[in-house]
N, C-alpha and C positions, 0 to 999 in steps of 0.2 A: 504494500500500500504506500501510497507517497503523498507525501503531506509537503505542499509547495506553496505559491502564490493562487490555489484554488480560492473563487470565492462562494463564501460559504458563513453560515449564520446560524448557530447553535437557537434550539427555540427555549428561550432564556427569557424569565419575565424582566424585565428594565424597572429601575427604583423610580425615576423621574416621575413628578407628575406636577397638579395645574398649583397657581397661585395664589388663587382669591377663593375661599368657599363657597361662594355663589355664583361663579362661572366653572364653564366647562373650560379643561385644561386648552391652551392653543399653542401653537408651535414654538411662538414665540416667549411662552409666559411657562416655565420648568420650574417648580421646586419641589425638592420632594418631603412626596407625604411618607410617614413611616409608621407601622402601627405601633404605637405605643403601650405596652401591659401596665394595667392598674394595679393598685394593691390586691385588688379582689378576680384580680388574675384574667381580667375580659382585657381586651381590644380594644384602644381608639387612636386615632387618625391625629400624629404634631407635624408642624412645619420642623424645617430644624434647627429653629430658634425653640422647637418644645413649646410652640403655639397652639390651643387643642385648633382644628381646622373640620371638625363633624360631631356633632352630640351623640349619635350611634356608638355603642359596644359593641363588640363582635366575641364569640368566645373565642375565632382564628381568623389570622388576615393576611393579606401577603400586601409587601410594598404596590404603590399604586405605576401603572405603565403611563409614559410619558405623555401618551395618549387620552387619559382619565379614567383608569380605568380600575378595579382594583378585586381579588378574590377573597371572599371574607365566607366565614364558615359559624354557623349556631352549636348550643349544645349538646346535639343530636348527630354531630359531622355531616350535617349537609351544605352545601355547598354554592354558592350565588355570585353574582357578581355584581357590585355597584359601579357608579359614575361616581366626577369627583361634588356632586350636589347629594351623594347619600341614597340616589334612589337606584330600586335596584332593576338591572337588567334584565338577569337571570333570578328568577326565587328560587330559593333553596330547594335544593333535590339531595335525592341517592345518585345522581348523577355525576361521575367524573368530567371536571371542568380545566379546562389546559386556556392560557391567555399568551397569541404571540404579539408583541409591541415592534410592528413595521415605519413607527414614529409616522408616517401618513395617516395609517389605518391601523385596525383591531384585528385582527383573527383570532375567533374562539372555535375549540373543540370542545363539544360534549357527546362524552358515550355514555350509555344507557345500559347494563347487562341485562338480561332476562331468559326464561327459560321456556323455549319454542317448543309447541306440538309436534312431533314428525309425523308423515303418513305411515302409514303400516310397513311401508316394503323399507322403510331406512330406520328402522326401530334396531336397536343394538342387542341385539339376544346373546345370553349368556349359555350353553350349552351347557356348563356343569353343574346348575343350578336354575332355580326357575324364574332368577329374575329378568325382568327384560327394563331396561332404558328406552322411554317411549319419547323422551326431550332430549335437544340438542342449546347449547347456552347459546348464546346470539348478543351481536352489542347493534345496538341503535346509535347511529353515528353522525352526528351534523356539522360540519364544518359552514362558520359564517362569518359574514363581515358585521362587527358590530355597529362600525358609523353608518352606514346604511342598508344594514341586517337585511346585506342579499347572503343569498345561502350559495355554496359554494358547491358542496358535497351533502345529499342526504341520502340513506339508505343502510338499510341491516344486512350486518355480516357475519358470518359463522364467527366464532372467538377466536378459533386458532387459522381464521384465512386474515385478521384484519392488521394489514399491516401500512394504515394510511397514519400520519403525524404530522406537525403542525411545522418541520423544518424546512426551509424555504431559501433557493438560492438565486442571486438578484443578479440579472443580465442588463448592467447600464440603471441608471433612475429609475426606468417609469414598467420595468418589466421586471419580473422573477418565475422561478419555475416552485412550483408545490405541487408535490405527489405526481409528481411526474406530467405536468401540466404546463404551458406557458400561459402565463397572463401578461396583460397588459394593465396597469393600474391608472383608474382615470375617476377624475372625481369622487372618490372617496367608493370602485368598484372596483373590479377585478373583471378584465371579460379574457375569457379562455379564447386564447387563437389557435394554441395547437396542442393535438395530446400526445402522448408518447415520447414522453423528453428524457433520453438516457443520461446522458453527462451532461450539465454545465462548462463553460468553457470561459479563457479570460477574453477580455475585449468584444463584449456581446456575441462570443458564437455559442454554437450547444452541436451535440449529435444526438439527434434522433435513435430512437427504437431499431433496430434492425435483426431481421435473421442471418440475413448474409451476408449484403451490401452496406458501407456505412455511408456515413455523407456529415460533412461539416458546413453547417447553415450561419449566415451573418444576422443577425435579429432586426439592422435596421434596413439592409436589401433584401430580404427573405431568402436570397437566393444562395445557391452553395457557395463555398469558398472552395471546397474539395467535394470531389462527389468519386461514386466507383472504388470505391477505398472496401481491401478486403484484411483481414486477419492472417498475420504470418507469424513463423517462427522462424526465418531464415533469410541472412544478409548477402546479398553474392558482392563481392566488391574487385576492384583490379589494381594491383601492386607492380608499377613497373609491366612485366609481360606474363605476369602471376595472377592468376584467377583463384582468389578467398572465397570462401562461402563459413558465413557462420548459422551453428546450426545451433536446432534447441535452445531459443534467446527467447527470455523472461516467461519459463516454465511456471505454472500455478500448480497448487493442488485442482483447485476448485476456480475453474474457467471464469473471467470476468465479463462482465452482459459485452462493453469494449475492449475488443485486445488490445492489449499493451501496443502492438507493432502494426500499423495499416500501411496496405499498400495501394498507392494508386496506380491502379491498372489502366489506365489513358496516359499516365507517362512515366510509368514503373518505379516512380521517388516514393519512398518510404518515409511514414512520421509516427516520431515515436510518445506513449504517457511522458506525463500527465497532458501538456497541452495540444500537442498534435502542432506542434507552430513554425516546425521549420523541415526540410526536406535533408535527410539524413545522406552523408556524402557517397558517390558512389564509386571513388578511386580515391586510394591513398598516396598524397603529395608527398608529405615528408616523415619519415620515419624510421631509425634507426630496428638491428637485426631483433635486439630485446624486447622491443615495441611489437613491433611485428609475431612475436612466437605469442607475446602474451593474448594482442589481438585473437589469437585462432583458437584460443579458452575459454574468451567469454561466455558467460552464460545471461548475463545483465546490458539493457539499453535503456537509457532512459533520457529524456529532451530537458537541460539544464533551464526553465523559462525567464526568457528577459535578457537573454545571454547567447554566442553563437556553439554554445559547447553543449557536446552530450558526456555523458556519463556512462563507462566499460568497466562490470564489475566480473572478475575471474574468483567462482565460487574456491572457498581456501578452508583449511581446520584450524583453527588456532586456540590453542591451550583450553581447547573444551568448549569451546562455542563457535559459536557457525558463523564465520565470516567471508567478508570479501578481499583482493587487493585489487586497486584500480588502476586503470588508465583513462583517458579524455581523450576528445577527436572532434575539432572544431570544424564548423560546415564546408569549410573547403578543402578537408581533407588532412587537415597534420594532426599526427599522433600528440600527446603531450602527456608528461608527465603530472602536471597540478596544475588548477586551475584555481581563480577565486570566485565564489559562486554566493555571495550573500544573500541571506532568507530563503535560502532552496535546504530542504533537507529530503531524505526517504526514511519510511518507515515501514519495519511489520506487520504483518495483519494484527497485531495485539499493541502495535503503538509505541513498539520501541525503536530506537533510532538505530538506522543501518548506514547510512551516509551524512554526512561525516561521521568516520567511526572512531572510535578511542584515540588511536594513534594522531590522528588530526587534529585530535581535541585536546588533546592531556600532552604537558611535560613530561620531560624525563625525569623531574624532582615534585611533580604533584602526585606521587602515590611511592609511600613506604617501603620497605622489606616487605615483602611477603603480602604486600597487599594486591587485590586484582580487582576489577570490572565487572562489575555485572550491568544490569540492563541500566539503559542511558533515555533518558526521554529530555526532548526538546521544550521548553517552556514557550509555549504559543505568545506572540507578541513583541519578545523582547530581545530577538535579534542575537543575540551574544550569551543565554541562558541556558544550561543542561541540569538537571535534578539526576544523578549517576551513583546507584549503586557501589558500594564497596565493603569486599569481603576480604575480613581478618582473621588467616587459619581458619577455626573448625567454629568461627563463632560466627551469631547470625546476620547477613549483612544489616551495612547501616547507610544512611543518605547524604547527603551533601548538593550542593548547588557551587557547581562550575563557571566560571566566566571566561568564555573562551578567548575575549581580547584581552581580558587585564591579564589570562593564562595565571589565575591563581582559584583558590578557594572560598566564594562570598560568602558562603556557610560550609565550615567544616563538617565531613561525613560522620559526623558523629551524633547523630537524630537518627532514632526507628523509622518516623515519618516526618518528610515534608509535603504539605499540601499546597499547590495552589490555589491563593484566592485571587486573586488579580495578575496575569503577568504583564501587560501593559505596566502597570502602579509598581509592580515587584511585590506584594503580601503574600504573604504568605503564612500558615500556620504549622508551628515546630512542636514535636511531640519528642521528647526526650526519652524515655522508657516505654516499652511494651506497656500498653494498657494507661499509660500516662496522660495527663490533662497537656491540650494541646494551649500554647500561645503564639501572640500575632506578632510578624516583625518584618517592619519593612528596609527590605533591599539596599533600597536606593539612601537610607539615614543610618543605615546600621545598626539601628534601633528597635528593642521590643516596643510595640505600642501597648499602652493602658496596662494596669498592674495584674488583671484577674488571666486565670486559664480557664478553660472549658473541655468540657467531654468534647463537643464535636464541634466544628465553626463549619457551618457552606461560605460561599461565596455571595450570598445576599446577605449574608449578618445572622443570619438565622443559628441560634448556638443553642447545645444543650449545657445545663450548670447544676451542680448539686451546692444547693444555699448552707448555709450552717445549721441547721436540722438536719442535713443529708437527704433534703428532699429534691427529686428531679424539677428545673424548671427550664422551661424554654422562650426566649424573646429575642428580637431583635436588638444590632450593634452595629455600630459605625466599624467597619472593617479596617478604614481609614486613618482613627482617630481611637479604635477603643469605646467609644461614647454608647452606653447602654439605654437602649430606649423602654425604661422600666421604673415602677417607681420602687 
């Protein structure tokens, strides 16, 4: 999996919201509301000057979206949404309620469970016993726009076929793809232009659904940029009076809907993941003999984006884990040994980082006697951040945060866990022992913020805490600041 300059929007509610209690939030007018817990453990809505901004409790709430928009829950756990004037959208149900903040507009998902009648011939009979299952569970699914609650998606679907979600990837301003869909966003709607939208792509393109042919579409000419494009696993190239073929390049377990390697069959250039953005050379200019053998190894291609270089990974074993050694090969053909490739990384299907790999990353004096690597994950956002594993002999690893420009240590590996809450900001939450209360500390000051820890911190502020009774409580925090929104 490769994790690049794709763009792409986690469905994350946003704290932002309106400014004046008796308007609806506008673009222009952001402060946020944040629920506040009372002594008597309910729910209300401060600015954050700790201004009350709605007379409403709630027994549960979540920060409001930039939008006006906010999810607040009774003491029943059902579930509703209000506006920022207190009234609500949605009433309270048994219904799971999801809110994504597109800062234009709203998107809400509610699902429904229940349990369907089947006909007789799909009744689920048990043969060793007499019982038969005569229901099947079922979700009631609507996806809609709250500013002008058009419905987007309704209809019921088995439990285990419903695999629609509120994440959403944006081609240009005024368009995004959801659920495999494109829209076009205009006055506060969505009108679907096309369905079947496999990748997202940068610079307004996308590729379409395909069984066997692909095609790379521009969003503001509708028309291809590539088209006739099929799935390969084999490079032929020409060396001097030497004919190369590389074979078995970017093997999967499990086939991806796009192959990694298209080719276009109208003028037989080849383009490689993540973006498909440049035509892969088809003669090698310059390259010494070492260049050359490693080339006929590869097993790895991938397109460097925003840059004229690709990326040749020759599968290798290295002290127990599964690695690469590389080479580069920029679009007119010369081999190279290193390149510089800032905000491009690759990862595994489990989100650990594969390129840049340790060697690239770490000093010769940033790791101990006896000390080694384990998995390395990239910190989204911040350019020059790795959260990496490190194991001491027979004990169990421990964390640390790397800075690959300063090439030192911004937290030493000496945390069970570090969590990110912010990698833009640099927060994060440090858990010192197994099982230990975690605290906030930011990066970029070097400093813990606020004096308490907590069982768990999210990334919205949302923290578990055991009070001095050892009773569990949970509220909202300035992740920023420490600042407890509690009385």
């Amino acid at each position: 999996m490769i994790k690049s300059l794709l763009l792409s929007i986690t469905a994350m509610l946003c704290i932002t919201a309106c400014a004046q209690e008796s308007a609806i939030i506008t673009k222009n007018d952001r402060v946020k509301w944040i629920p506040y817990q009372t002594k008597n453990k309910q729910f209300v809505y401060v600015d954050s000057a700790f201004h009350k901004k709605l007379s409403q409790e709630f027994h549960w709430a979540q920060p409001f979206t930039s939008t006006g928009y906010a999810l607040v829950a009774n003491e029943k756990d059902q579930t509703g949404i209000i506006n920022s004037k207190g009234e609500f959208i949605e009433h309270y149900s048994d219904a799971d309620l999801q809110l994504l903040d597109l800062e234009q507009v709203t998107l809400v998902m509610k699902r429904q469970e229940y349990e369907k009648k089947l006909p007789f011939w799909k009744w689920d009979w048990n043969i060793l016993s007499s019982y038969i299952k005569k229901t099947a569970t079922y979700v009631k699914l609507e996806i809609r726009v709250l500013e002008s609650n058009q419905v987007l998606l309704k209809k019921d679907i088995p439990y285990d076929e419903n695999e629609y979600n509120l994440a959403t990837y944006p081609l240009g301003d005024k368009h995004l793809i959801l659920n495999g869909n494109l829209y076009l966003l205009k006055d506060q709607k969505l009108k679907k232009i096309e369905e079947h939208i496999e990748m997202p792509l940068e610079n307004g393109r996308y590729i379409p659904a395909s069984a066997n042919s692909f095609a790379i579409l521009d969003i503001q000419s509708k028309k291809p940029v590539l088209s006739a494009l099929t799935g390969i696993d084999k490079i032929d190239l020409l060396w001097k009076n030497e004919a190369i073929q590389l074979d078995s390049i970017n093997q999967e377990r499990y086939s991806p809907a796009i192959p990694k390697l298209l080719k276009d069959n109208n003028t037989g250039s080849i383009y490689a993941f993540p973006q498909y953005d440049k035509a892969f050379p088809k003669q090698i200019r310059q390259a010494n003999a070492t260049q050359i053998a490693f080339l006929k190894e590869i097993s790895l291609v991938y397109s460097v984006t925003n840059s004229p270089y690709f990326i040749l990974g020759r599968f290798n074993y290295d002290h127990a884990i599964w690695a690469y050694d590389w080479l580069y090969i920029d679009k007119d053909g010369n081999l190279l040994d290193t390149i510089k490739a800032p905000n491009f990384y690759i990862l595994d299907q489990v989100g650990n980082l594969v390129w840049p790999d340790k060697h690239m990353l770490l000093t010769s004096n940033a790791m101990k006697k006896k000390w080694k690597t384990g998995k390395i994950k990239y910190i989204d956002s911040s350019e020059d951040l790795y959260l990496i594993d490190v194991k001491r002999g027979d004990l169990e690893p421990t964390k640390g945060l790397w800075n690959s420009s300063a090439k030192t240590w911004d937290i030493n590996p000496d945390f069970e866990h570090i969590e990110t809450l912010d990698g833009k900001r640099q927060i994060f939450a440090l858990q010192e022992h197994k099982d230990g209360r975690y605290t906030l500390y930011n990066n970029k000051t070097k400093q813990r913020i606020g004096n308490k820890s907590y069982m768990t911190i999210n990334p919205n502020g949302w923290v578990q805490h055991k009070n001095e009774h050892n009773q569990n409580e949970s509220y909202f925090i300035d992740i920023a600041t420490g600042e407890e929104y509690k009385e």
